[in-house]
C-alpha positions in Angstrom: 109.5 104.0 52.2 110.8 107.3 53.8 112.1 108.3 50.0 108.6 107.1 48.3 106.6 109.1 50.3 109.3 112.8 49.5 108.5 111.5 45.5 104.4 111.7 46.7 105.0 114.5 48.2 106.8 116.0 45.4 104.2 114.9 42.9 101.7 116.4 44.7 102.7 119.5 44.5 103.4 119.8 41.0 100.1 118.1 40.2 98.8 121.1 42.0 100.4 123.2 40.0 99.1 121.4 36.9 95.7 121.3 38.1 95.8 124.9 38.3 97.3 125.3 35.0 94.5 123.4 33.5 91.9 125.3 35.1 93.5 128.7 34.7 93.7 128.2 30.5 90.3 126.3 30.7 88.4 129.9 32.2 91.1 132.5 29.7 91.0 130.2 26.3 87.7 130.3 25.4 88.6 128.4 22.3 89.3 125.3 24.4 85.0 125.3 25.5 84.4 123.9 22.2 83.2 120.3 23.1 85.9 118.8 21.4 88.8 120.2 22.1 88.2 120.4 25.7 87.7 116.9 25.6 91.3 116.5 23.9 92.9 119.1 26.1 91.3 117.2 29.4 92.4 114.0 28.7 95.9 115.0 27.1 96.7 116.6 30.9 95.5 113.4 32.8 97.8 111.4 30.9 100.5 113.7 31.2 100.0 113.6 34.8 99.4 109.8 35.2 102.8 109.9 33.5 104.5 111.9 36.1 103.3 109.8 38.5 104.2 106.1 37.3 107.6 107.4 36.3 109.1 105.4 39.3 107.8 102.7 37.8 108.8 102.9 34.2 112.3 104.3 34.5 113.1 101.0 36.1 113.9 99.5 32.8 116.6 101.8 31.7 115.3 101.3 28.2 111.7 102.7 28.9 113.8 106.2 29.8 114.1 107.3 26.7 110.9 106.7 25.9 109.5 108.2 28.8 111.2 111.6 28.1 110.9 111.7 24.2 107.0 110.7 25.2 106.4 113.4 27.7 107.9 116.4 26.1 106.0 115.5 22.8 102.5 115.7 24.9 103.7 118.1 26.7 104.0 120.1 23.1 100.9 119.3 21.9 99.5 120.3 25.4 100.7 123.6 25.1 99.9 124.4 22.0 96.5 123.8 22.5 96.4 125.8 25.5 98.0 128.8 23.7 98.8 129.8 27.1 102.7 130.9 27.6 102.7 129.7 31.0 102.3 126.3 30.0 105.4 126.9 28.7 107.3 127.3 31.5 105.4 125.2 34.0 105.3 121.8 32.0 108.8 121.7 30.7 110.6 122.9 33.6 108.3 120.0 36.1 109.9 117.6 33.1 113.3 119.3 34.0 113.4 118.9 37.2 112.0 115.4 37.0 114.9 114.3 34.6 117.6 115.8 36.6 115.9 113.6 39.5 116.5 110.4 38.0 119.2 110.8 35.9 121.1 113.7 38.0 123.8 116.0 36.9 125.1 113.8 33.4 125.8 114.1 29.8 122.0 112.4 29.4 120.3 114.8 31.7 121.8 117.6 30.0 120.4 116.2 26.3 116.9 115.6 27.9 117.3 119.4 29.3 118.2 120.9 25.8 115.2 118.4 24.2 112.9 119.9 26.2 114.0 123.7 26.1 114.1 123.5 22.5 110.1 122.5 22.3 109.4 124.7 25.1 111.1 127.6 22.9 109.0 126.6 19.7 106.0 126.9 21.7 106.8 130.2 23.4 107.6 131.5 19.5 104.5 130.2 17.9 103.0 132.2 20.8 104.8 135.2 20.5 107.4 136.0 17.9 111.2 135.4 17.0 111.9 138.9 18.8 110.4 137.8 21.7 112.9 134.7 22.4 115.3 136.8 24.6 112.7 137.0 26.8 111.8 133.6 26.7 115.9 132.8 27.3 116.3 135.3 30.1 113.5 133.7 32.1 114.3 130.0 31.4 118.1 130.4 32.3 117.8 131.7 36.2 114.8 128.9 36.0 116.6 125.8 35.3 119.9 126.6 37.3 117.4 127.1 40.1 115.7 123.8 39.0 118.5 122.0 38.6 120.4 123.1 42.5 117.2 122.3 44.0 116.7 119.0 43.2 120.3 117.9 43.5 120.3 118.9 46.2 116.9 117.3 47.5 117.9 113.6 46.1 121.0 114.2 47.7 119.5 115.2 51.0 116.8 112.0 50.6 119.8 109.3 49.5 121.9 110.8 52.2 118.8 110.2 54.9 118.2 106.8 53.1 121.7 105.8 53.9 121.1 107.0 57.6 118.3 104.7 58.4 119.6 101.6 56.7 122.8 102.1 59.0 120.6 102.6 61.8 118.7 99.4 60.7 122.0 97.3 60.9 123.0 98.6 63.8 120.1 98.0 65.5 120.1 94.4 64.1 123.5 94.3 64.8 122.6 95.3 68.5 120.2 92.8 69.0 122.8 89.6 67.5 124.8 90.8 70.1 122.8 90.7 72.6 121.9 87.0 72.1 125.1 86.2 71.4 125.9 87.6 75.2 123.1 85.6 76.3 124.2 82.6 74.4 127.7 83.1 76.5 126.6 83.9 79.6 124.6 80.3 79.5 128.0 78.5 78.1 129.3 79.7 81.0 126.8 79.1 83.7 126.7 75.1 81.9 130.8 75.0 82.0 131.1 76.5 85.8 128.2 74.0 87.1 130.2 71.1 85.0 133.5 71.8 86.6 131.7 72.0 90.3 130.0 68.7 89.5 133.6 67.2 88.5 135.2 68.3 91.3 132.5 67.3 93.7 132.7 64.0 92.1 136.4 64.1 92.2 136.4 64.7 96.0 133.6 62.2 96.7 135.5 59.8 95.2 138.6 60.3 97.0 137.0 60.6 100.4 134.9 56.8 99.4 138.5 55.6 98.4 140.1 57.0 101.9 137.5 55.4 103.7 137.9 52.1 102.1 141.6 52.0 102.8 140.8 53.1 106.2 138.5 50.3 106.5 140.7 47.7 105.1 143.2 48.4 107.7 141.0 49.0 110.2 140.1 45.1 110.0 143.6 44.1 109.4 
């Protein structure tokens, strides 16, 4: 639950940040108020968010990754180009980053889905601008994505590491608690054994002193 609720928190910021987006290229790209392709643009960004937020969900099926990733960075293509905004650039593709490198971590695959999505995000950033302008473009994303990529190591390390905690906390406590029944359980075997070892030897000595008397009584009338 604790690791759900980091994910929501997670989300929510960068739905923020792609809220803002969206309203930021909405007021500058006066292109976009045409009735149409605001319409597009609108509902091209709640599905992109949706996305983000159900990827939980769909990465389950290991399948549906792929998808998810090839799916994403294509919208998030089309999304940018539409906005003609070069911060869309950088704020879409390095969300999808970080969110790869979250469920796939530091491997071979993460490292593919990284260069999938920098390539797009450098097409974009061109059509935008020009080839000349793609060292820019490369000396911005680099420092970006090493950042990117630290950070969220780092976090879903931080959240598997505290996830481990309090399911060893869990079994201990449950742990505790067997253990304190089982001490109850052998405190009343031994309460039940001592009172049958009293009763015994009661018996035992009842029955000796009845047997004494009898003899005593036999020879008494002897």
């Amino acid at each position: 639950f604790k690791i759900e609720q980091d994910y929501r928190i997670f989300f929510s910021f960068m739905t923020l940040v792609l809220v803002g987006m969206y309203a930021m290229t909405m007021f500058q790209n006066s292109s976009l108020r045409q009735s149409w392709l605001a319409v597009l643009f609108t509902i091209l960004m709640i599905v992109h968010i949706i996305l983000h937020w159900m990827v939980v969900r769909i990465i389950q099926v290991p399948s549906h990754k792929a998808l998810y990733i090839i799916g994403q960075g294509l919208l998030a293509f089309v999304i940018t180009h539409l906005s003609n905004n070069t911060g869309m650039v950088f704020s879409l593709y390095m969300a999808l980053i970080g969110e790869t490198i979250g469920f796939l971590g530091i491997s071979r695959k993460s490292a593919l889905s990284t260069l999938f999505y920098l390539i797009l995000s450098l097409i974009n950033f061109v059509l935008f601008t020009n080839m000349d302008s793609a060292v820019y473009w490369l000396l911005t994303v680099i420092p970006v994505v090493i950042f990117i990529s630290m950070y969220v190591t780092l976090y879903v390390r931080q959240a598997e590491a505290r996830e481990r905690a309090e399911l060893l906390a869990a079994e201990l406590e449950t742990a505790n608690q067997q253990l304190t029944e089982y001490a109850a359980r052998v405190e009343d075997l031994t309460i039940a054994t001592e009172r049958q070892r009293m009763a015994r030897e009661l018996h035992d000595t009842l029955s000796q002193g009845l047997a004494g008397l009898i003899l005593q009584l036999e020879a008494a009338d002897a």
